[in-house]
C-alpha distance (Angstrom), angle and dihedral (degrees) to the residues before:
residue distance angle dihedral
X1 . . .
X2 3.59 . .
X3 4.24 121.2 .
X4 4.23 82.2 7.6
X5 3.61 83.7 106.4
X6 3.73 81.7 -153.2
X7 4.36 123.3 -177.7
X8 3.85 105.4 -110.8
X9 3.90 93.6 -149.3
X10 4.23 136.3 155.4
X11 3.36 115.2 -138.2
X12 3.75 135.0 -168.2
X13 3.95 116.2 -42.6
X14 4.00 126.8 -136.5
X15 3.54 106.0 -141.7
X16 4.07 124.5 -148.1
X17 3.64 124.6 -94.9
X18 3.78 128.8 -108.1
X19 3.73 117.7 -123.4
X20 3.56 89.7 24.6
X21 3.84 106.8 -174.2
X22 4.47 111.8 -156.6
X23 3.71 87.9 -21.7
X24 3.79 118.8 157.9
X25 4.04 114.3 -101.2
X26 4.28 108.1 -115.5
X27 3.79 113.1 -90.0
X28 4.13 104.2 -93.5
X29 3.98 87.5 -129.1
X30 3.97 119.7 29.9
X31 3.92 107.0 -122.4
X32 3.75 120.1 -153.6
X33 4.15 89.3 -1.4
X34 3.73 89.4 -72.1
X35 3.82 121.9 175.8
X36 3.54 121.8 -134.7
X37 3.82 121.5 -107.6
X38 3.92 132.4 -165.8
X39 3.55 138.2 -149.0
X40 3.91 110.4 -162.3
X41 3.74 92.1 -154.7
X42 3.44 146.0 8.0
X43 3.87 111.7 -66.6
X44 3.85 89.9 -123.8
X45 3.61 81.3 65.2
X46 3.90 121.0 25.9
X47 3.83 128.7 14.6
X48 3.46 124.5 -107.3
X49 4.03 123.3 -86.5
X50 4.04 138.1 -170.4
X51 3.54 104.0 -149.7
X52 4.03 108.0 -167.7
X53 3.76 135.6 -134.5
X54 3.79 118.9 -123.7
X55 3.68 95.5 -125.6
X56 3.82 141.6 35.7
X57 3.33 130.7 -107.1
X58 3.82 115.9 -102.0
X59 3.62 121.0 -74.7
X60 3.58 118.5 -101.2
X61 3.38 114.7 -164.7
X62 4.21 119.5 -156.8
X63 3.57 141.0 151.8
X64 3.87 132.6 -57.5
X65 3.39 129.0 -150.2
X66 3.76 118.2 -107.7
X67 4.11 119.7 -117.4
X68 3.97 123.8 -175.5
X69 3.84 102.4 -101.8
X70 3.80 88.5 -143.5
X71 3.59 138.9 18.7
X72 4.20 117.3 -104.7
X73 3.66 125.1 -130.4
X74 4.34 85.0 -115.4
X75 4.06 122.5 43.1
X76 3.34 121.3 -70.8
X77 3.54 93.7 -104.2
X78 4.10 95.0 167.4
X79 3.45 99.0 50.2
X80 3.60 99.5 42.0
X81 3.64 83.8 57.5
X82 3.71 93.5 48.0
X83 4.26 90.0 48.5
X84 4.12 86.5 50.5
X85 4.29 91.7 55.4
X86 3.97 81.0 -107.1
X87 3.86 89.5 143.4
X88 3.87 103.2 165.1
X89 3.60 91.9 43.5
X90 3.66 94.3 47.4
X91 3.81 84.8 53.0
X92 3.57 104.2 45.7
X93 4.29 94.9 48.5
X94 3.82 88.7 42.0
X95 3.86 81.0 54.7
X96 4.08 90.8 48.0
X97 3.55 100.1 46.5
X98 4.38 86.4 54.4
X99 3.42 90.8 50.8
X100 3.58 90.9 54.5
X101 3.98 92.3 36.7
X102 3.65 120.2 35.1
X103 3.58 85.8 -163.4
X104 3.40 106.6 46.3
X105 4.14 101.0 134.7
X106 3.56 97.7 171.4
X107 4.35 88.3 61.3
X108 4.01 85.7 37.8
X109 4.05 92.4 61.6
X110 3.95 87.5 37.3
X111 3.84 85.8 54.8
X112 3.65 87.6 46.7
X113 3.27 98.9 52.6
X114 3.99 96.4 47.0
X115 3.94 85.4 57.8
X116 3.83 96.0 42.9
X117 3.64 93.0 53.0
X118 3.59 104.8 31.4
X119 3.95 96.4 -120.2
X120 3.82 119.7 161.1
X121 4.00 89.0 -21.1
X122 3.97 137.5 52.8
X123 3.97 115.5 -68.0
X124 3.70 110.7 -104.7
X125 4.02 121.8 157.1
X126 3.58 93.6 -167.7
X127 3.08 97.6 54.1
X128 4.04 88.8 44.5
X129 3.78 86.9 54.4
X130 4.18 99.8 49.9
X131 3.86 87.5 52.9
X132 3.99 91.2 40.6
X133 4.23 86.6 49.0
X134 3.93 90.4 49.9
X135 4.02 96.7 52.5
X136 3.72 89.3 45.9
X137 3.46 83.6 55.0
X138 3.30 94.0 59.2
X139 4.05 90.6 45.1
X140 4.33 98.3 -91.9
X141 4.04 91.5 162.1
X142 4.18 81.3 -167.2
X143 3.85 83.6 57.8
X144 3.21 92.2 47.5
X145 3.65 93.5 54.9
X146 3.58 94.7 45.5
X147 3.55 96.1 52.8
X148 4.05 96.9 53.6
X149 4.08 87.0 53.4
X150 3.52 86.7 49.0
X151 3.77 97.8 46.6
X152 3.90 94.5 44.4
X153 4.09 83.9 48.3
X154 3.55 98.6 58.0
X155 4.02 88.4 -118.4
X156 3.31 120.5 141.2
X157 3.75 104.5 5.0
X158 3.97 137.8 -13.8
X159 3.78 115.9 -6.9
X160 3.72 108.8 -113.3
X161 3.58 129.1 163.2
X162 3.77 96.5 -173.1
X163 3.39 96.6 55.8
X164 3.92 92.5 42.7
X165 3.74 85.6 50.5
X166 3.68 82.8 53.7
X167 4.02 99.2 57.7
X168 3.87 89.2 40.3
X169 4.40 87.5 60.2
X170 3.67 85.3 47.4
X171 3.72 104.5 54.9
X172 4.13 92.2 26.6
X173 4.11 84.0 59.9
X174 3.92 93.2 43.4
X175 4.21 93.7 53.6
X176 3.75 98.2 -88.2
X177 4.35 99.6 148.9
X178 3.95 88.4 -169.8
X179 3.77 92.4 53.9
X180 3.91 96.4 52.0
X181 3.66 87.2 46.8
X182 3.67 94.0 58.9
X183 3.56 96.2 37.3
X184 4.28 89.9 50.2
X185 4.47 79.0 51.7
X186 3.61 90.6 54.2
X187 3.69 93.2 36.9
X188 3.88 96.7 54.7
X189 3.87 85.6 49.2
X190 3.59 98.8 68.3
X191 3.95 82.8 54.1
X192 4.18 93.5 -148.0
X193 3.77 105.7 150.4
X194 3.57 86.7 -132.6
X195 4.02 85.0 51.8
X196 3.96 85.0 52.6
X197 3.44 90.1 57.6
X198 3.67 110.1 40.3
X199 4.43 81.7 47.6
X200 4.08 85.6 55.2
X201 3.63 82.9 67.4
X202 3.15 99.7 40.5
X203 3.45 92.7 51.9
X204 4.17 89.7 51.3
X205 3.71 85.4 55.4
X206 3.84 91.9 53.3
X207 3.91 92.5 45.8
X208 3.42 97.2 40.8
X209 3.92 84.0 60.3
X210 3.85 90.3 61.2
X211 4.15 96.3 -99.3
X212 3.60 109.6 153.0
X213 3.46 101.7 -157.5
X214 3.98 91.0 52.5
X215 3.44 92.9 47.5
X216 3.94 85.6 57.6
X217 3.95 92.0 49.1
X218 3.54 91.4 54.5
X219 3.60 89.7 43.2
X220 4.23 87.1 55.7
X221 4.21 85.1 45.5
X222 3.64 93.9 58.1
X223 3.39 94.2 42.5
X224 3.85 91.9 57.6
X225 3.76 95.5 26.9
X226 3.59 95.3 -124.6
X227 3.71 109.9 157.0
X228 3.82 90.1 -10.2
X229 3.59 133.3 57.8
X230 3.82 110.0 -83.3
X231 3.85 103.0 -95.7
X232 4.21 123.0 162.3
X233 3.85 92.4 -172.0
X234 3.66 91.9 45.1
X235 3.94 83.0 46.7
X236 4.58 88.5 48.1
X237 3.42 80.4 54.7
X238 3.86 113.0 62.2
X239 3.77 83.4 27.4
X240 3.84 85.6 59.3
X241 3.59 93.7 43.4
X242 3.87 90.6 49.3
X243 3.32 97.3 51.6
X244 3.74 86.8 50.3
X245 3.79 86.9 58.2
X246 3.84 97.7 49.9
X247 3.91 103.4 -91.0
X248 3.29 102.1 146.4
X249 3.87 92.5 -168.5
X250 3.76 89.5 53.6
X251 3.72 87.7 49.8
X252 3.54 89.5 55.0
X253 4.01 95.2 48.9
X254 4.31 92.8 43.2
X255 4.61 79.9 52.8
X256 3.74 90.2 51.1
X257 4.06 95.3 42.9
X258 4.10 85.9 44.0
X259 3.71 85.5 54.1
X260 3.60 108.1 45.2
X261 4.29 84.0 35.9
X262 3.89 88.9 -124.8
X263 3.24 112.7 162.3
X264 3.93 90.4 -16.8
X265 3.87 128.7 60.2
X266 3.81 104.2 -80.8
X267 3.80 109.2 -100.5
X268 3.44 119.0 164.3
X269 4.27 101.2 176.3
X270 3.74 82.3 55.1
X271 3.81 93.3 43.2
X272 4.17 81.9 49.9
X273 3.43 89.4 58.3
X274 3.68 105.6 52.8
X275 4.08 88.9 43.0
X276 3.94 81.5 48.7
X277 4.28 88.2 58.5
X278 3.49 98.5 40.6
X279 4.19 85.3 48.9
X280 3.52 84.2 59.2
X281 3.70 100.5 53.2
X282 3.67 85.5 55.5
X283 3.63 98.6 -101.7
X284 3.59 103.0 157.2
X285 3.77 101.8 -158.7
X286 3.93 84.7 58.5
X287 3.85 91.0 47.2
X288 3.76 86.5 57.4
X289 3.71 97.8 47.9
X290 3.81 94.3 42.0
X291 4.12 83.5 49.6
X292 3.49 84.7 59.1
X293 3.59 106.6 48.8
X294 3.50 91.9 53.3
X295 3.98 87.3 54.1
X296 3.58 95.4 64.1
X297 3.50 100.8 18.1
X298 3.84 109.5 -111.9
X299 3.69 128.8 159.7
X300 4.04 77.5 -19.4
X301 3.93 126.3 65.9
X302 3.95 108.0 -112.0
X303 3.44 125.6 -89.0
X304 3.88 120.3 161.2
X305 3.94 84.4 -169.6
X306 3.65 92.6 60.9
X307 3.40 93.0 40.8
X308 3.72 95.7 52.2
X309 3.88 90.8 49.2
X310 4.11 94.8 52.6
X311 3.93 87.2 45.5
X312 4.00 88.0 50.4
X313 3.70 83.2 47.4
X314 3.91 98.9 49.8
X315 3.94 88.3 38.9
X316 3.66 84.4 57.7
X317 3.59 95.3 61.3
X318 3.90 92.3 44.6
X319 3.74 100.9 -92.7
X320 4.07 103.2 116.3
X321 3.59 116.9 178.6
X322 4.19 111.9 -155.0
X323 3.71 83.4 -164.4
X324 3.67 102.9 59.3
X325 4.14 89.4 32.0
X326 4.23 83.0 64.2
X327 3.32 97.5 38.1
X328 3.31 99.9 46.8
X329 4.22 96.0 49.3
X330 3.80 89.7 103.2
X331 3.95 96.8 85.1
X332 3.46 121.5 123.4
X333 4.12 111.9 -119.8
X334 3.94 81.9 -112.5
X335 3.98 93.9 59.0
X336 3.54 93.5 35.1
X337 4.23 82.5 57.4
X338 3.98 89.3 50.5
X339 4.22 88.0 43.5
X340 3.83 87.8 52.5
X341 3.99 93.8 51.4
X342 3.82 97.9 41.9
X343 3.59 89.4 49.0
X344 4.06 93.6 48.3
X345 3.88 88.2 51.3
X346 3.46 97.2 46.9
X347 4.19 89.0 53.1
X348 3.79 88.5 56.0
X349 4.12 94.5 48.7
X350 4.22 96.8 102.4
């Protein structure tokens, strides 16, 4: 989204069963970073399950969104700018408070920002990175972080790991949540059981700073106990809290625990709900799942025209389900008709 200045990061990946019995194929083309779920068996006769892959994806590295370090004595007239899409603006006051204060590192990683994204003035990485490097210098822990994605990117300047690595230790021991995240990705990709550990935290760090997608990946650590003890409530709970915060993969996960009533009291009208949420953002696995509880009429009331819709839906996105497609064959040509238009306004809802 453009001016959200948002992290473009991977996260952990859910892997597909073996001896999957009538489980839907993995969409061709992820949508919305989605991570594949399984369900070992029909829902009529097994519950539903996440197994989990051993390793995360790779590490992406991207872009984060710069944030005054510290307040100033006078409104922050540049970055409240910059957070209304007010590019120029944000430019030209971050510009006027340097000139006035050489040392001004909040402006510096608003500068750097403008320039690293292209916002209200000409992309230019380089320039991105000089500004970055002088905050940092003056202790900008969002700098910081921006300057060790940059580095292990390539953007900028040289690609170097090492010293990305670096920048990420720096801001990750100052308070930046974005920089333990990405240093817990990296971290779990090496795969040391030491690494595993030392990410755990990491990845506590991350959460505890309200980041959805690292309150997920600890979610998937506790549920494996890698680098923590194995814990499913533990697990409930940062999937819970994700979910709260907009992950739609963690939303996923917390339905499937509700569910199954792993390491949460089993509550499958509740579970319906959060599939039914995550449905509606698009997410395809939940379309599926929510398809299928309105098949057979669990934790929702039955509804083959419903189901039919969120199967056209998830089918749509490349996730077909043989199952549902022969169970389903029974509809009339008249609720087949209503399936078919629910399904095509639920693929335009954004």
């Amino acid at each position: 989204m453009k001016g959200a200045g948002r992290l473009a990061v991977i996260g952990l990946a859910l892997s597909v069963s073996s001896a999957v019995l009538a489980a839907p194929t993995e969409p061709a083309k992820p949508v919305d970073a989605q991570k594949p779920l399984e369900i070992q068996k029909p829902v009529t006769k097994e519950v539903f399950t996440a197994p989990l892959k051993d390793l995360p994806t790779p590490y992406t590295p991207g872009v984060m969104g710069a944030r005054p370090a510290t307040a100033t004595k006078n409104p922050d007239v540049a970055f409240g700018a910059y957070q209304r899409g007010q590019y120029t603006m944000a430019f030209r006051e971050a510009t006027k408070r340097i000139g006035a204060d050489s040392k001004d590192a909040a402006a510096m990683t608003l500068l750097g920002e403008l320039y690293n994204q292209g916002l209200g003035i000409k992309q230019d990485p380089v320039k991105a990175a000089e500004w970055y490097r002088l905050a940092a210098a003056q202790g900008d822990i969002h700098a910081m972080a921006s300057l060790g994605l940059m580095s292990i990117d390539g953007r900028g300047g040289p690609k170097d790991m090492k010293a990305g690595r670096r920048w990420l230790e720096q801001a990750s021991e100052k308070g930046d949540a974005t920089a333990s995240y990405n240093l817990a990705l990296i971290l779990l990709g090496i795969g040391k059981e030491d690494d595993q550990a030392r990410a755990a935290i990491l990845f506590r760090k991350a959460a505890d700073g309200e980041i959805g997608a690292a309150q997920h990946d600890l979610g998937v650590l506790y549920l494996q106990g890698r680098g923590v003890p194995k814990d499913p409530t533990q697990a409930a709970e940062w999937f819970r809290k994700a979910a709260d915060n907009g992950d739609l993969a963690g939303e996923v996960e917390f339905a499937i625990l509700l569910f199954n009533g792993t390491g949460v009291p089993k509550d499958e009208a509740r579970a319906a709900r959060y599939f039914l949420h995550a449905a509606s953002r698009g997410n395809a696995i939940a379309q599926n799942r929510v398809s299928r509880l309105y098949a057979v009429g669990r934790g929702l009331q039955k509804n083959p025209v419903e189901a039919a819709a969120w199967n056209l839906a998830a089918a749509a996105q490349g996730l077909s389900d043989a199952w549902l497609d022969q169970t389903l064959t029974g509809l009339t040509a008249d609720e087949r008709t209503r399936a078919e238009r629910l399904a095509a306004e639920r693929a335009n809802v954004k």
